[in-house]
matplotlib code that plots the C-alpha trace (Angstrom):
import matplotlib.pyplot as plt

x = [-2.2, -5.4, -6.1, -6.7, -3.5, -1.2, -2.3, 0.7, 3.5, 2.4, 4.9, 7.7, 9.9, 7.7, 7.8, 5.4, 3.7, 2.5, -0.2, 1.0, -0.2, 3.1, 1.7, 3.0, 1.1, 1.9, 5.4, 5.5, 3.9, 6.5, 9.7, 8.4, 7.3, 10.9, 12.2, 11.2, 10.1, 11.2, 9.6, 9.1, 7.2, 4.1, 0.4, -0.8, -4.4, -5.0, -8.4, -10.2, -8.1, -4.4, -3.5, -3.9, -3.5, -6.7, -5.7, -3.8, -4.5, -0.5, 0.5, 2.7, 5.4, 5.8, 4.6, 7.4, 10.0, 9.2, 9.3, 12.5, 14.4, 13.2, 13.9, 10.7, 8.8, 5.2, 2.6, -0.6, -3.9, -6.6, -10.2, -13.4, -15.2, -17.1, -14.2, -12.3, -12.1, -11.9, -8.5, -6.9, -7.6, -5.6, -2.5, -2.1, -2.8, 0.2, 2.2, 1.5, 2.7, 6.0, 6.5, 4.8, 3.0, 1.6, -0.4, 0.6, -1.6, -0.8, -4.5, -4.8, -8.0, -9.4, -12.2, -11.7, -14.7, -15.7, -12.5, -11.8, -8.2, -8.4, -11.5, -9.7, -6.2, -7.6, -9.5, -5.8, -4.1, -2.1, -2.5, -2.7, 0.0, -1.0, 2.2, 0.3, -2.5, -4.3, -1.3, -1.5, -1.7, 0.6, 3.0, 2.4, 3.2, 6.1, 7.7, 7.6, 9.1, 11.8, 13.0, 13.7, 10.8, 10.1, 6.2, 4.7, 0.7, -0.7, -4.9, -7.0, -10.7, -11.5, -14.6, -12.6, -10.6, -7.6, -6.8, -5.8, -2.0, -1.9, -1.0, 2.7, 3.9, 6.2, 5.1, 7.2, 7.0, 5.5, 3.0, 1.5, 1.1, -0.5, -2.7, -3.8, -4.2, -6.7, -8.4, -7.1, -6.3, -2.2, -2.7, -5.9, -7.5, -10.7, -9.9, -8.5, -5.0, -3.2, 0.1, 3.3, 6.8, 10.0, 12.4, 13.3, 15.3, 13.7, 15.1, 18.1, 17.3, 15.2, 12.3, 12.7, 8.9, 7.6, 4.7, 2.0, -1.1, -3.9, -6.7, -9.9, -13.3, -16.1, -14.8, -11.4, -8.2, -5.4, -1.7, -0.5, 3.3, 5.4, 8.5, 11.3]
y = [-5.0, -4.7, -1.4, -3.4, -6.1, -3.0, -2.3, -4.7, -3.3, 0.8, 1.7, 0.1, 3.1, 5.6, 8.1, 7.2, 8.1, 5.7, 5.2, 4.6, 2.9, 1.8, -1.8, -4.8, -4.6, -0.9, -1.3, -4.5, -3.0, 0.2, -2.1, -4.2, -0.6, 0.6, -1.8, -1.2, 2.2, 5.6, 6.3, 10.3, 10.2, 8.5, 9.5, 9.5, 10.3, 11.4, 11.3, 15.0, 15.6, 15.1, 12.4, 9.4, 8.0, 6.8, 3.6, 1.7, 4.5, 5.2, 8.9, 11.0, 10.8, 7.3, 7.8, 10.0, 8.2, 5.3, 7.8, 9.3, 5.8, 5.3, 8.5, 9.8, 12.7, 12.5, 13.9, 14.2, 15.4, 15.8, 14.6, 13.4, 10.5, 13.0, 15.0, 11.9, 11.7, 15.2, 15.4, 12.3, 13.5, 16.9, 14.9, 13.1, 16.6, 17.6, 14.7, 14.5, 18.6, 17.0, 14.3, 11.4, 9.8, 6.8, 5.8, 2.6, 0.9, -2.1, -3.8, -7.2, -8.2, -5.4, -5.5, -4.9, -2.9, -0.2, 0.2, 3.2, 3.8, 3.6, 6.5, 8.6, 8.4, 9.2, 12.4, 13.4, 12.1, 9.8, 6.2, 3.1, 0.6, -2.4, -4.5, -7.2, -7.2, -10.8, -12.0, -15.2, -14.2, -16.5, -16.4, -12.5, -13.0, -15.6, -13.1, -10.6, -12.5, -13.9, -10.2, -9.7, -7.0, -7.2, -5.9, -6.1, -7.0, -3.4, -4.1, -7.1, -7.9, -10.0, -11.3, -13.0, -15.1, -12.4, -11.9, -9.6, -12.2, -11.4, -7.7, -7.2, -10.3, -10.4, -12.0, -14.8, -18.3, -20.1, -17.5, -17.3, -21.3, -20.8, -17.6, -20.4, -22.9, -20.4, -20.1, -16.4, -15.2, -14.8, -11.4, -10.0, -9.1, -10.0, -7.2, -9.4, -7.9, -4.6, -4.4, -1.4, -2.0, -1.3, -2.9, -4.1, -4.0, -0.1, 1.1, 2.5, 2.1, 0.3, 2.1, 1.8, 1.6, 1.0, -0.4, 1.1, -0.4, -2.2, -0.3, -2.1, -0.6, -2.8, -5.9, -4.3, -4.3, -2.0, -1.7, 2.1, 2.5, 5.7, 6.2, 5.2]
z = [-26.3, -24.7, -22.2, -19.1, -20.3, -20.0, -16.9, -15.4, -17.6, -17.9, -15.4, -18.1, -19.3, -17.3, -15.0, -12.4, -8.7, -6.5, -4.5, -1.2, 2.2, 3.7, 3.9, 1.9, -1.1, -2.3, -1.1, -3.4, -6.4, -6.1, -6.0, -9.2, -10.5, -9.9, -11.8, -14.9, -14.2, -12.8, -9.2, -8.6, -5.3, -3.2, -2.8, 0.4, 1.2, 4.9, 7.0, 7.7, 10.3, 8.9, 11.8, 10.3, 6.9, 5.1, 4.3, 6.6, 9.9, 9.7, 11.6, 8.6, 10.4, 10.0, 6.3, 5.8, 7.6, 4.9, 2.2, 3.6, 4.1, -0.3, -1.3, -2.4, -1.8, -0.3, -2.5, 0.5, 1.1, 3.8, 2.8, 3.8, 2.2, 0.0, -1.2, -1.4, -5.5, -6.5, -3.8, -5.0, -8.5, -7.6, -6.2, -9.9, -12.0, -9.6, -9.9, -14.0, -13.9, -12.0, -14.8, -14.2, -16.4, -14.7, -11.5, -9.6, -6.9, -5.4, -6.2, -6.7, -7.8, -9.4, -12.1, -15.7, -15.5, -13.2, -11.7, -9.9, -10.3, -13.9, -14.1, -12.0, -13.3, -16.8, -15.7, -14.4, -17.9, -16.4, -17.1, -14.4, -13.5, -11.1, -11.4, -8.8, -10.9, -11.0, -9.4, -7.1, -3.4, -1.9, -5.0, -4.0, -0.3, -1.1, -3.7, -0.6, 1.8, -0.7, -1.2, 2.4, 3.2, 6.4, 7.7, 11.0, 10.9, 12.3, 11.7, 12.7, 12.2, 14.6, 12.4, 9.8, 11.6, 13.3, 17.0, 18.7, 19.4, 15.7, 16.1, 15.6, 14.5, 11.2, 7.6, 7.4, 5.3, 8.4, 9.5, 6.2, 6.6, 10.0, 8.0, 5.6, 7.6, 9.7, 6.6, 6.2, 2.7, 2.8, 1.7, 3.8, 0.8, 2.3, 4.9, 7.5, 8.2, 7.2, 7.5, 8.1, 6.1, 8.2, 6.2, 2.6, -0.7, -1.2, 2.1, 3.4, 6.7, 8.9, 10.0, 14.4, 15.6, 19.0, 19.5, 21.8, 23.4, 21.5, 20.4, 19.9, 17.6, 17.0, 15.2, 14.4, 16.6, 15.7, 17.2, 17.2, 16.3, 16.8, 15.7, 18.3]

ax = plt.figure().add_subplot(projection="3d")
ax.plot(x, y, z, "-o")
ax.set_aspect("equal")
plt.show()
C-alpha cells in the first residue's frame, strides 16, 4: 500500500486526534474516523486573539459545547498566520505524548504532493488520516445527510454564487439540489459556504444556537451564533 493510498484507512486500529472546525466536513471525517478508529480529542486552531476559531470564525464556547456533546477534549491554540505551523505542530507532539498516533482532517481534494497536513504531521510523528479523501462531493454531502447530521450554513461569499438568504438554512437533499442547480459545489469546496454542526449520530445532545445579526466583510457574509 502506497503512502498517500493509506491516507484513507490510517485512522483503522489507531488512536487518533482530529482536526476540527465544527463544520460538516471535519465532523464527517471524525465519525467515519470513529469507526474504525479510536477518537482521543479535537484540534482547534484559534485566531491571535482567542475569540474566534481559525477556520470556520466559531467562538470556543460553541467549539466546546460540540466537543462536550462527543465526548472529546479540545486540544487549542492561539496563533497568527506566521506562527500558524510551528503551533499546530505543538498540538500533535502533545496529542502523540497523549496516545495518538494519527492526524485526521476532513480534506477532500488534497494533492498527493505538497500537501501540508502530511509534512506537518510527520515532523510531529504522527501519520495522516483523510477518511473523505478523493471522495465524491455529493456522494460526500448525500452520505451526511443520510446519517442524520444536521448543519446550519454559517459563511457566505457572495462572489461565488451565495446570498446572504443562504445564511442559516440547513443541508438537506433539496438544498443541495438548489446549491447545484446554482452552480455551487455541494460541498463549498471552492469556498463558497462554511457550515456549524448542531446535531448528529456523534452527539448526545443537540447543540441550542441562536442566531444573531448578519455580518457582512467585503465579499463575505457571516451569521454569528451564541449559545442559547
Amino acid at each position: 500500500m502506497t503512502e498517500t493510498t493509506g491516507w484513507k484507512n490510517n485512522a483503522q486500529d489507531h488512536r487518533f486526534i482530529a482536526s476540527f472546525s465544527g463544520g460538516k466536513d471535519s465532523v464527517l471525517a471524525l465519525y467515519k474516523a470513529s469507526q474504525v478508529g479510536q477518537a482521543i480529542g479535537l484540534i482547534v486552531m484559534l485566531e491571535e486573539e482567542g475569540q474566534r476559531s481559525r477556520s470556520h470564525g466559531m467562538p470556543p464556547e460553541l467549539i466546546q459545547a460540540q466537543a462536550d456533546s462527543i465526548g472529546l477534549p479540545v486540544y487549542t491554540a492561539a496563533a497568527s498566520w506566521a506562527e500558524y505551523e510551528h503551533v499546530f505542530i505543538g498540538l500533535l507532539e502533545n496529542a502523540k505524548n497523549q496516545g495518538a498516533e494519527v492526524l485526521v482532517t476532513g480534506d477532500l481534494d488534497m494533492p498527493e504532493h505538497g500537501c501540508w497536513h502530511d509534512q506537518v504531521t510527520k515532523k510531529a510523528g504522527l501519520k495522516l488520516g483523510m477518511p473523505l479523501w478523493e471522495m465524491n462531493h455529493r456522494q460526500a454531502v448525500d452520505e451526511f445527510i443520510n446519517l442524520g447530521f444536521i448543519t446550519m450554513i454559517v459563511t457566505v461569499n457572495l462572489s461565488l454564487g451565495m446570498t446572504e438568504e443562504d445564511l442559516g438554512r440547513t443541508l438537506t437533499y433539496e438544498y443541495v439540489q438548489e446549491l447545484e442547480a446554482r452552480g455551487i459545489d455541494p460541498c463549498g469546496e471552492g469556498g463558497e459556504f462554511h457550515t456549524t454542526v448542531i446535531d448528529g449520530p456523534l452527539f448526545k445532545q443537540p447543540i441550542h444556537v441562536r442566531k444573531c445579526s448578519i455580518v457582512r466583510d467585503g465579499d463575505y457574509a457571516f451569521l454569528p451564533l451564541e449559545l442559547a
